[in-house]
PAKEGU-602233 format. One record per residue: z, y, x of N, C-alpha, C, CB in turn. Coordinates in Angstrom, 1 decimal, m for minus. Glycine has a CB too. Example, Ala and Ser with C-alpha at 12.3 -4.5 7.8 and 13.67 -1.06 7.14 Angstrom:
2
<r <7.8, m5.7, 13.2>, <7.8, m4.5, 12.3>, <7.8, m3.3, 13.2>, <9.0, m4.5, 11.3>>
<r <7.1, m2.2, 12.8>, <7.1, m1.1, 13.7>, <7.9, 0.0, 12.9>, <5.7, m0.6, 14.1>>
# end
This chain:
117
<r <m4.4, 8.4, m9.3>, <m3.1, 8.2, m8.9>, <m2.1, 8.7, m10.0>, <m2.8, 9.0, m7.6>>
<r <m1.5, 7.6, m10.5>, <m0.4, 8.2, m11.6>, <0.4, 8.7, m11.1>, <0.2, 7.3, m12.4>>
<r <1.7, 8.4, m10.3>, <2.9, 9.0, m9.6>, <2.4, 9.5, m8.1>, <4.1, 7.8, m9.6>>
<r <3.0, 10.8, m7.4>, <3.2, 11.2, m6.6>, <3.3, 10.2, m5.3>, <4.2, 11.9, m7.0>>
<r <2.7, 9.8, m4.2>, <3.1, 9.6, m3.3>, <4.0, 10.4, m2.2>, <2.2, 9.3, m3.2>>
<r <5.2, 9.9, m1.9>, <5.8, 11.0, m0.9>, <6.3, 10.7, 0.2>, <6.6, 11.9, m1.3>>
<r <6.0, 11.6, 1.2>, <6.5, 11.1, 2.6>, <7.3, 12.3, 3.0>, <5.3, 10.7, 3.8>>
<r <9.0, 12.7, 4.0>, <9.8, 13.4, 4.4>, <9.6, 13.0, 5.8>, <11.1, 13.2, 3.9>>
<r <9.2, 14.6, 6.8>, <9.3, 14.7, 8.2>, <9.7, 15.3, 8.2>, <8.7, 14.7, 9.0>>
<r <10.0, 15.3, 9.3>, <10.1, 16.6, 10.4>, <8.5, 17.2, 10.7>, <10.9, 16.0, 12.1>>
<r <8.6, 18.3, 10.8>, <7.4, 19.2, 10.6>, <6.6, 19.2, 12.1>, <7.9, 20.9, 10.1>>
<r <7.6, 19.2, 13.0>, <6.7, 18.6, 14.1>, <5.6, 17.5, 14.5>, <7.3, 18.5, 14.7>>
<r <6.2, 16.6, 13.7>, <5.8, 15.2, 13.7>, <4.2, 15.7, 12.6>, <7.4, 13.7, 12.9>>
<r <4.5, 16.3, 12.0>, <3.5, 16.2, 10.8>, <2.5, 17.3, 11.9>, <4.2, 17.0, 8.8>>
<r <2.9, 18.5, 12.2>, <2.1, 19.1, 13.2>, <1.3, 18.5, 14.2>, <2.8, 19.7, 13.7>>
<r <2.0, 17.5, 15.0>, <1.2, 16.5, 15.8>, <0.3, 15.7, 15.4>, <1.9, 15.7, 16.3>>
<r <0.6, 15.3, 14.1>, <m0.4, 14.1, 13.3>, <m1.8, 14.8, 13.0>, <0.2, 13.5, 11.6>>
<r <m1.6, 16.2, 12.5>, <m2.5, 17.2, 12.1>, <m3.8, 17.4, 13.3>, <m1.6, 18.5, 11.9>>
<r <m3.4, 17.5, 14.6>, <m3.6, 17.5, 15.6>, <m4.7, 16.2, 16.4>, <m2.4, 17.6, 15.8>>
<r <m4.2, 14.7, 15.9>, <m4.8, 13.8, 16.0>, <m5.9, 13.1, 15.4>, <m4.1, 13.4, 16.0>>
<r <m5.8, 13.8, 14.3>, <m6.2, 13.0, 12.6>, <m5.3, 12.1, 12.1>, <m7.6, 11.9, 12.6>>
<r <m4.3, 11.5, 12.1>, <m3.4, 10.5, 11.5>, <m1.9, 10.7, 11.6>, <m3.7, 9.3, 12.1>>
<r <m1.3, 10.5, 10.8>, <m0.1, 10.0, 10.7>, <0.8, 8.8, 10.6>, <0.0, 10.5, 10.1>>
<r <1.5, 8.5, 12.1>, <1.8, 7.2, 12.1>, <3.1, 6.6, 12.5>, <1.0, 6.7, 12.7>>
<r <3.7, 8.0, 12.2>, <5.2, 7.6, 11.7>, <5.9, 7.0, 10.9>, <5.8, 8.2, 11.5>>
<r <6.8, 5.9, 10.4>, <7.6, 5.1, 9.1>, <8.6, 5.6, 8.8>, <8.1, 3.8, 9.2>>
<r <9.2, 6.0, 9.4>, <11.1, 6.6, 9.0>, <11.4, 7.2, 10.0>, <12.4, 5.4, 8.8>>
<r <12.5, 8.2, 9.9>, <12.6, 8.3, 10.8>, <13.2, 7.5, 12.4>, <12.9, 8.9, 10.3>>
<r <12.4, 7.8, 13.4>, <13.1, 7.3, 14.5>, <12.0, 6.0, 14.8>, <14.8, 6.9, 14.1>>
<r <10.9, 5.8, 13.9>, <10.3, 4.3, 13.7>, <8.9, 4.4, 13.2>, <11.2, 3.4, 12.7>>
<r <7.9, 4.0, 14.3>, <6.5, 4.1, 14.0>, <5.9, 3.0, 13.4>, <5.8, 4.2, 15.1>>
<r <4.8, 3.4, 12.4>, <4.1, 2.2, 11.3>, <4.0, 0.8, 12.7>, <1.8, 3.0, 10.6>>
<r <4.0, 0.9, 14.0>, <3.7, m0.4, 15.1>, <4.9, m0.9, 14.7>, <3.4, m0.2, 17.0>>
<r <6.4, m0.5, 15.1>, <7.2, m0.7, 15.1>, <7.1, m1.3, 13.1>, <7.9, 0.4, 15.9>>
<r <7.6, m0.6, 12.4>, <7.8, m1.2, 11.5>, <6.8, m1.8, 10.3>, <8.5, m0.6, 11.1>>
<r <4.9, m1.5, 10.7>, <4.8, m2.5, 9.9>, <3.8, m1.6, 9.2>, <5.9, m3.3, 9.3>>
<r <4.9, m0.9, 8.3>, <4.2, 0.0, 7.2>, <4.8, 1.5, 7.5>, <4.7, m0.6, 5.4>>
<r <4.2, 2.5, 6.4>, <4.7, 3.8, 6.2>, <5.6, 3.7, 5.2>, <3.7, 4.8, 5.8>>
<r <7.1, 4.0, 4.9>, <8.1, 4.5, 4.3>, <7.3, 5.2, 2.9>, <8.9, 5.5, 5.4>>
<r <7.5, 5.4, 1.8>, <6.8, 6.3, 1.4>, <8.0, 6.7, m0.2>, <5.0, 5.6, 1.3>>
<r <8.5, 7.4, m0.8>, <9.0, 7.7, m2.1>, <8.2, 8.1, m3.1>, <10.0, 8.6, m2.1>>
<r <8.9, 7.9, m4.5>, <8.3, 8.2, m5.6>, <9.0, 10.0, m5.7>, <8.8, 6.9, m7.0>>
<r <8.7, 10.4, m6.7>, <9.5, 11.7, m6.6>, <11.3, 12.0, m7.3>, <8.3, 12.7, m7.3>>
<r <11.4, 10.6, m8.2>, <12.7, 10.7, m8.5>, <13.6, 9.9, m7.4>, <12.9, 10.3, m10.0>>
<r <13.2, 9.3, m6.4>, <13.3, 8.5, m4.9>, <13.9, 9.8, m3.6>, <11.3, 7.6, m4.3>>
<r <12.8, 10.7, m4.0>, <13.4, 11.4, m2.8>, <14.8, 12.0, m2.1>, <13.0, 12.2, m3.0>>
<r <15.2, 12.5, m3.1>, <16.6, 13.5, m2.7>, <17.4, 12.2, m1.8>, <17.8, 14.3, m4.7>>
<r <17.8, 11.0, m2.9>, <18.4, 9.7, m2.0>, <17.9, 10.0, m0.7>, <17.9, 8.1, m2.5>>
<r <16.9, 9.2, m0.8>, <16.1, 8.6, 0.5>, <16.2, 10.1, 1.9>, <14.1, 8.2, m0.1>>
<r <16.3, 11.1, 1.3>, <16.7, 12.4, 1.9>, <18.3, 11.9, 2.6>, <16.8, 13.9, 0.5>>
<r <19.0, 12.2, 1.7>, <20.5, 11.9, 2.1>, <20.6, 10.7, 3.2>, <21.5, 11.5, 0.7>>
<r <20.0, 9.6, 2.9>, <20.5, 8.5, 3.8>, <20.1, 8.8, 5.1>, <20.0, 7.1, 3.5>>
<r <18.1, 9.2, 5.1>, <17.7, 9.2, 6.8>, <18.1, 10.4, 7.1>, <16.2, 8.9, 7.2>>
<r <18.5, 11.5, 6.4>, <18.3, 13.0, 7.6>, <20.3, 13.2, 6.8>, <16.3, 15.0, 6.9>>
<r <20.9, 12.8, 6.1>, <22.2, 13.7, 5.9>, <22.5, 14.3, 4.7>, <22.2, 14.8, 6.9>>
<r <23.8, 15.3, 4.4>, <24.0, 16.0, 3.4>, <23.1, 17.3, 3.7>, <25.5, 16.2, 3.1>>
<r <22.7, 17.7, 5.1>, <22.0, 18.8, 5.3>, <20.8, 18.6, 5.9>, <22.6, 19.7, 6.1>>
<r <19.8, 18.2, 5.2>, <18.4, 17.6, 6.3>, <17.6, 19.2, 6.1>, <17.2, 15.8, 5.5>>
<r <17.8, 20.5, 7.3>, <17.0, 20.8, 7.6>, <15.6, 20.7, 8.3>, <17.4, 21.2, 7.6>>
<r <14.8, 22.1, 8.1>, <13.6, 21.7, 8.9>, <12.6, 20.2, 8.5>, <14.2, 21.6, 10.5>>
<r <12.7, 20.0, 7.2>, <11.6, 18.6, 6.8>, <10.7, 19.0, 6.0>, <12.3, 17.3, 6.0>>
<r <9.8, 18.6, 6.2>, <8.5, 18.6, 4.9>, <8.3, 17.6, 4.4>, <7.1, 19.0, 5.2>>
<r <7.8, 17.8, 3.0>, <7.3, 16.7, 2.3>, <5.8, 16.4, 2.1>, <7.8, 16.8, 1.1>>
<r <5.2, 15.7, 2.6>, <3.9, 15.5, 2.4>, <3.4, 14.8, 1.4>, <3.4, 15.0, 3.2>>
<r <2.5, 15.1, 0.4>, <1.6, 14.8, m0.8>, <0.9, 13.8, m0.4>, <0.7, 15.8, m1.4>>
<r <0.7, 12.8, m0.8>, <m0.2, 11.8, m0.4>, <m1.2, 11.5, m1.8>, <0.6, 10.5, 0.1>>
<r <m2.2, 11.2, m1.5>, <m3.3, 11.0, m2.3>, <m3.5, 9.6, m1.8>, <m4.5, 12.1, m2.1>>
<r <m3.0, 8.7, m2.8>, <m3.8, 7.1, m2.4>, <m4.9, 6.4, m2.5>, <m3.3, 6.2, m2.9>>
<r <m5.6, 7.5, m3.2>, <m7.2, 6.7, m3.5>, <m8.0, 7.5, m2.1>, <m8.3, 7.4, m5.6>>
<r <m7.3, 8.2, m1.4>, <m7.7, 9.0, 0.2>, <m7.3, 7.6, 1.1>, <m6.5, 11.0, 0.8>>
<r <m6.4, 7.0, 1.1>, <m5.7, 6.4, 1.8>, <m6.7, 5.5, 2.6>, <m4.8, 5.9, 1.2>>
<r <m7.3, 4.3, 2.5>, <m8.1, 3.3, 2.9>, <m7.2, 2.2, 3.3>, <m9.0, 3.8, 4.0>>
<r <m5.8, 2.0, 3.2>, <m5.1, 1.3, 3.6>, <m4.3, 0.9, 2.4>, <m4.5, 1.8, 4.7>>
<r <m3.9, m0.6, 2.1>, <m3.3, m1.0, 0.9>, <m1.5, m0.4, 0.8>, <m3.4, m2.7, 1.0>>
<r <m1.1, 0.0, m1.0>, <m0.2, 0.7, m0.8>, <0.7, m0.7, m1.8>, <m0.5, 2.6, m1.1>>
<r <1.9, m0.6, m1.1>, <2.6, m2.0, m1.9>, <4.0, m1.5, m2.3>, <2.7, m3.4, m0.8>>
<r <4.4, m1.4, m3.8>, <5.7, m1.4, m4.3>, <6.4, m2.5, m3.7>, <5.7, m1.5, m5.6>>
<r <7.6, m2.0, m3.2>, <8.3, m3.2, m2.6>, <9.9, m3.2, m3.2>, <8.2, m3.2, m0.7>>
<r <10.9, m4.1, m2.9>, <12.1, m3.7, m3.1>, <12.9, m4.2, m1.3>, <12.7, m4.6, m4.9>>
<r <13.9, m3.5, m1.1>, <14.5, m3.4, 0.4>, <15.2, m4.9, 0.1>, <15.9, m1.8, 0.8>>
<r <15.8, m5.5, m1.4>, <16.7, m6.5, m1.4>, <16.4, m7.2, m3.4>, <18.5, m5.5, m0.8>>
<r <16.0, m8.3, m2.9>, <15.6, m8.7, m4.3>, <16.2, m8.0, m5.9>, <16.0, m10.2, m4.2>>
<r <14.9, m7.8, m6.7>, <15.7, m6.9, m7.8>, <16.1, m5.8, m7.6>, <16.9, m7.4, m8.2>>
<r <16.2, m5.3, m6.7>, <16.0, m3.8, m5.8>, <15.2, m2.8, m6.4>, <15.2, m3.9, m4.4>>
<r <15.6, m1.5, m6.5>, <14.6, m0.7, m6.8>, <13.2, m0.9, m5.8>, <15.3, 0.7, m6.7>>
<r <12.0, m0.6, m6.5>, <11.1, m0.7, m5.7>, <10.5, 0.7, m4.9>, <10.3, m1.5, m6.4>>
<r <10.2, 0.6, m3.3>, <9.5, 1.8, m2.9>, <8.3, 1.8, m2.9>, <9.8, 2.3, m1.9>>
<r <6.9, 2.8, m2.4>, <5.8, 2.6, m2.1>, <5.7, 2.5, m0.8>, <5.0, 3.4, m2.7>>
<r <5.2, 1.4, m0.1>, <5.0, 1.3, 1.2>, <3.4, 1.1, 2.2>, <6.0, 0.2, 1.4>>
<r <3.2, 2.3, 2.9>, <1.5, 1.7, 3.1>, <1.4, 1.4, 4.1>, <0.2, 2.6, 3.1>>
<r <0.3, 0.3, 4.2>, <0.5, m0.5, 5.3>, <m0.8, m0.3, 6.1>, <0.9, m2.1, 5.0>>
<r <m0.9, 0.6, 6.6>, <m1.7, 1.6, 7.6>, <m1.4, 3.0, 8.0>, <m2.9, 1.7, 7.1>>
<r <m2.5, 3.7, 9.1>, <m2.1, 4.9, 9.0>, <m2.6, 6.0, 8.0>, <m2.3, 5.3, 10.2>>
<r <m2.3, 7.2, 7.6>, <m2.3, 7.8, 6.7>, <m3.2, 9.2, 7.1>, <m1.0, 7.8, 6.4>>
<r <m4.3, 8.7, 7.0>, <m5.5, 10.2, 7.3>, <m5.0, 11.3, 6.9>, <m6.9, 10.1, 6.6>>
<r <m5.2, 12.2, 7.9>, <m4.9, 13.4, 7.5>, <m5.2, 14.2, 6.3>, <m5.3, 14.0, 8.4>>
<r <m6.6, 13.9, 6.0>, <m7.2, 14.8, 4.5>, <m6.4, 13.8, 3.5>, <m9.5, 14.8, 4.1>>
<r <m5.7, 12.6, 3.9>, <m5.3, 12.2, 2.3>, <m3.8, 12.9, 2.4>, <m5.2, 10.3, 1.9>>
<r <m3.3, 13.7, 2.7>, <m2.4, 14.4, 2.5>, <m2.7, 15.8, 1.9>, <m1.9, 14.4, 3.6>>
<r <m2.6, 15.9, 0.4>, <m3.2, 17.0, 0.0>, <m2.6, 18.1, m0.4>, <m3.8, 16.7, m0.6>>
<r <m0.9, 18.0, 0.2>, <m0.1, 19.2, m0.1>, <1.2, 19.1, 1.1>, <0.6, 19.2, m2.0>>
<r <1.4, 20.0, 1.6>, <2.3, 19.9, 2.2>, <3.7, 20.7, 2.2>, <1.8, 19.8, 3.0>>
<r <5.3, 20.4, 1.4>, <6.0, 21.6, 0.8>, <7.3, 21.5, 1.7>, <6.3, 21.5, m0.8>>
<r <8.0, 22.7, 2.2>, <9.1, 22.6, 2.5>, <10.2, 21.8, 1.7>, <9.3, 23.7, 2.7>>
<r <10.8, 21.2, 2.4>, <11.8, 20.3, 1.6>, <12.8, 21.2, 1.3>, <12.4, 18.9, 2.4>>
<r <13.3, 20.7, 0.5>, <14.5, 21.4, m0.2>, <15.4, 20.1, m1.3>, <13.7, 22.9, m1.3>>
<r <16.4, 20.1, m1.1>, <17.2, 19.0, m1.9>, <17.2, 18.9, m3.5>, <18.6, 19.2, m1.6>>
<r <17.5, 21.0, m3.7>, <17.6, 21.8, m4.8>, <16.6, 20.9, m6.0>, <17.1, 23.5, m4.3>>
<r <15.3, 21.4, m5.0>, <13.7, 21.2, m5.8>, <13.5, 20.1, m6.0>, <12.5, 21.6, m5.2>>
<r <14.0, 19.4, m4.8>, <13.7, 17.9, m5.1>, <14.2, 17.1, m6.1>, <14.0, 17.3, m4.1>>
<r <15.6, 17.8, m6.5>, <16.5, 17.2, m7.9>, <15.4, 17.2, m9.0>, <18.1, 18.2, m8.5>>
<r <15.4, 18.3, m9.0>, <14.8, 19.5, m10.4>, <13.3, 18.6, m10.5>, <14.5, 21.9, m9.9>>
<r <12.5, 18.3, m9.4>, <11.0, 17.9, m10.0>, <11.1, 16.2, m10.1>, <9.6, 18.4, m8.8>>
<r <12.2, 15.6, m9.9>, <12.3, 14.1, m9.1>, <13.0, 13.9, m10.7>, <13.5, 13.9, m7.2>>
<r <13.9, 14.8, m11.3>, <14.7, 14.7, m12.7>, <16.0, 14.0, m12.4>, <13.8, 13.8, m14.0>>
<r <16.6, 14.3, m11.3>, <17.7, 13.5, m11.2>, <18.6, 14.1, m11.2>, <17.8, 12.8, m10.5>>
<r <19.8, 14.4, m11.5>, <21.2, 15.3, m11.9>, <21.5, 15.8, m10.5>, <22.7, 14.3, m12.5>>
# end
Protein backbone atom coordinates (compact mmCIF):
# COMPACT_ATOMS: atom_id res chain seq x y z
CA UNK A 1 0.00 0.00 0.00
CA UNK A 2 1.66 3.24 -1.05
CA UNK A 3 -0.70 5.97 0.41
CA UNK A 4 -2.78 5.77 3.63
CA UNK A 5 -6.20 4.59 3.29
CA UNK A 6 -8.64 6.69 5.53
CA UNK A 7 -11.97 6.54 6.87
CA UNK A 8 -13.71 9.49 9.61
CA UNK A 9 -16.44 8.17 12.17
CA UNK A 10 -18.00 8.55 14.77
CA UNK A 11 -16.48 6.15 17.31
CA UNK A 12 -19.63 4.54 18.07
CA UNK A 13 -20.25 3.40 14.69
CA UNK A 14 -16.59 2.03 14.61
CA UNK A 15 -17.37 0.41 18.14
CA UNK A 16 -20.38 -1.39 16.73
CA UNK A 17 -18.52 -2.60 13.56
CA UNK A 18 -15.80 -3.96 16.03
CA UNK A 19 -18.49 -5.88 17.57
CA UNK A 20 -19.78 -7.50 14.31
CA UNK A 21 -16.64 -8.08 12.30
CA UNK A 22 -17.32 -5.37 9.57
CA UNK A 23 -17.73 -2.06 8.86
CA UNK A 24 -20.46 -0.87 6.71
CA UNK A 25 -20.93 2.56 6.88
CA UNK A 26 -20.15 5.27 3.65
CA UNK A 27 -20.53 8.74 4.97
CA UNK A 28 -21.96 9.97 7.19
CA UNK A 29 -25.72 9.34 7.63
CA UNK A 30 -25.33 6.53 4.58
CA UNK A 31 -24.60 2.80 4.49
CA UNK A 32 -22.12 0.96 1.80
CA UNK A 33 -26.34 -0.68 0.70
CA UNK A 34 -27.41 2.69 0.41
CA UNK A 35 -24.52 4.15 -1.40
CA UNK A 36 -22.77 1.47 -3.15
CA UNK A 37 -19.26 1.94 -1.85
CA UNK A 38 -17.17 3.11 1.38
CA UNK A 39 -16.22 6.87 1.31
CA UNK A 40 -12.63 6.58 1.89
CA UNK A 41 -9.60 9.81 1.92
CA UNK A 42 -6.11 10.09 1.11
CA UNK A 43 -4.38 11.79 4.00
CA UNK A 44 -3.90 15.29 2.43
CA UNK A 45 -8.06 14.75 1.60
CA UNK A 46 -8.89 14.61 5.12
CA UNK A 47 -9.16 17.87 7.12
CA UNK A 48 -11.62 19.01 3.79
CA UNK A 49 -13.63 16.05 3.74
CA UNK A 50 -13.69 16.61 7.78
CA UNK A 51 -15.17 20.20 7.33
CA UNK A 52 -17.87 19.34 4.80
CA UNK A 53 -19.46 16.01 6.54
CA UNK A 54 -19.05 16.75 10.39
CA UNK A 55 -18.44 21.02 10.38
CA UNK A 56 -15.80 23.59 11.61
CA UNK A 57 -16.01 21.50 14.97
CA UNK A 58 -16.28 17.72 14.20
CA UNK A 59 -15.91 16.33 17.67
CA UNK A 60 -15.82 12.79 18.97
CA UNK A 61 -14.53 11.15 15.33
CA UNK A 62 -11.94 8.67 14.68
CA UNK A 63 -9.93 7.94 11.94
CA UNK A 64 -9.46 4.53 10.82
CA UNK A 65 -6.19 3.08 9.04
CA UNK A 66 -7.08 0.93 6.47
CA UNK A 67 -4.87 -1.63 5.05
CA UNK A 68 -5.99 -2.48 1.31
CA UNK A 69 -4.12 -5.56 0.59
CA UNK A 70 -6.48 -6.75 4.11
CA UNK A 71 -9.45 -5.52 2.24
CA UNK A 72 -10.84 -8.43 -0.22
CA UNK A 73 -13.03 -5.93 -1.84
CA UNK A 74 -11.95 -3.73 -4.99
CA UNK A 75 -10.65 -0.20 -4.01
CA UNK A 76 -11.39 2.52 -6.95
CA UNK A 77 -9.96 6.17 -7.34
CA UNK A 78 -12.83 8.04 -8.39
CA UNK A 79 -13.53 11.76 -9.02
CA UNK A 80 -17.29 13.24 -7.51
CA UNK A 81 -17.40 15.45 -11.01
CA UNK A 82 -15.27 14.89 -14.17
CA UNK A 83 -11.51 16.15 -13.80
CA UNK A 84 -12.31 16.16 -10.09
CA UNK A 85 -9.94 15.50 -7.59
CA UNK A 86 -9.97 11.84 -7.24
CA UNK A 87 -11.05 9.83 -3.83
CA UNK A 88 -10.48 6.13 -2.82
CA UNK A 89 -13.69 4.43 -2.74
CA UNK A 90 -14.28 0.53 -1.64
CA UNK A 91 -16.76 -1.17 -2.95
CA UNK A 92 -17.47 -3.67 -0.17
CA UNK A 93 -17.43 -4.05 3.50
CA UNK A 94 -14.33 -3.36 5.33
CA UNK A 95 -13.10 -6.30 7.75
CA UNK A 96 -12.34 -5.46 10.86
CA UNK A 97 -8.46 -6.74 11.07
CA UNK A 98 -7.97 -4.59 7.86
CA UNK A 99 -8.23 -1.67 9.94
CA UNK A 100 -4.86 -1.47 11.42
CA UNK A 101 -4.82 1.79 13.45
CA UNK A 102 -7.30 3.56 14.88
CA UNK A 103 -6.57 7.64 15.93
CA UNK A 104 -8.56 10.24 17.48
CA UNK A 105 -9.33 12.84 14.97
CA UNK A 106 -8.04 16.03 15.37
CA UNK A 107 -8.12 18.79 12.51
CA UNK A 108 -4.72 20.23 14.04
CA UNK A 109 -2.94 16.70 13.11
CA UNK A 110 -4.71 16.12 10.37
CA UNK A 111 -3.26 19.49 8.60
CA UNK A 112 0.33 18.77 9.85
CA UNK A 113 0.39 14.85 8.53
CA UNK A 114 -2.06 15.48 5.35
CA UNK A 115 0.75 18.71 4.56
CA UNK A 116 -1.84 21.10 3.98
CA UNK A 117 -1.67 24.84 5.39
Amino acid sequence: MTEQLLHLTEKSLWDAARCVGTYEMSTRGRTLTEEGFIHCSLPHQLPSVARALYGPDPGGLVVLVIDGERLGSPVRFEAVKPGGEEFPHIYGPIPVDAVVEVRPFSEHAAREEGGTP
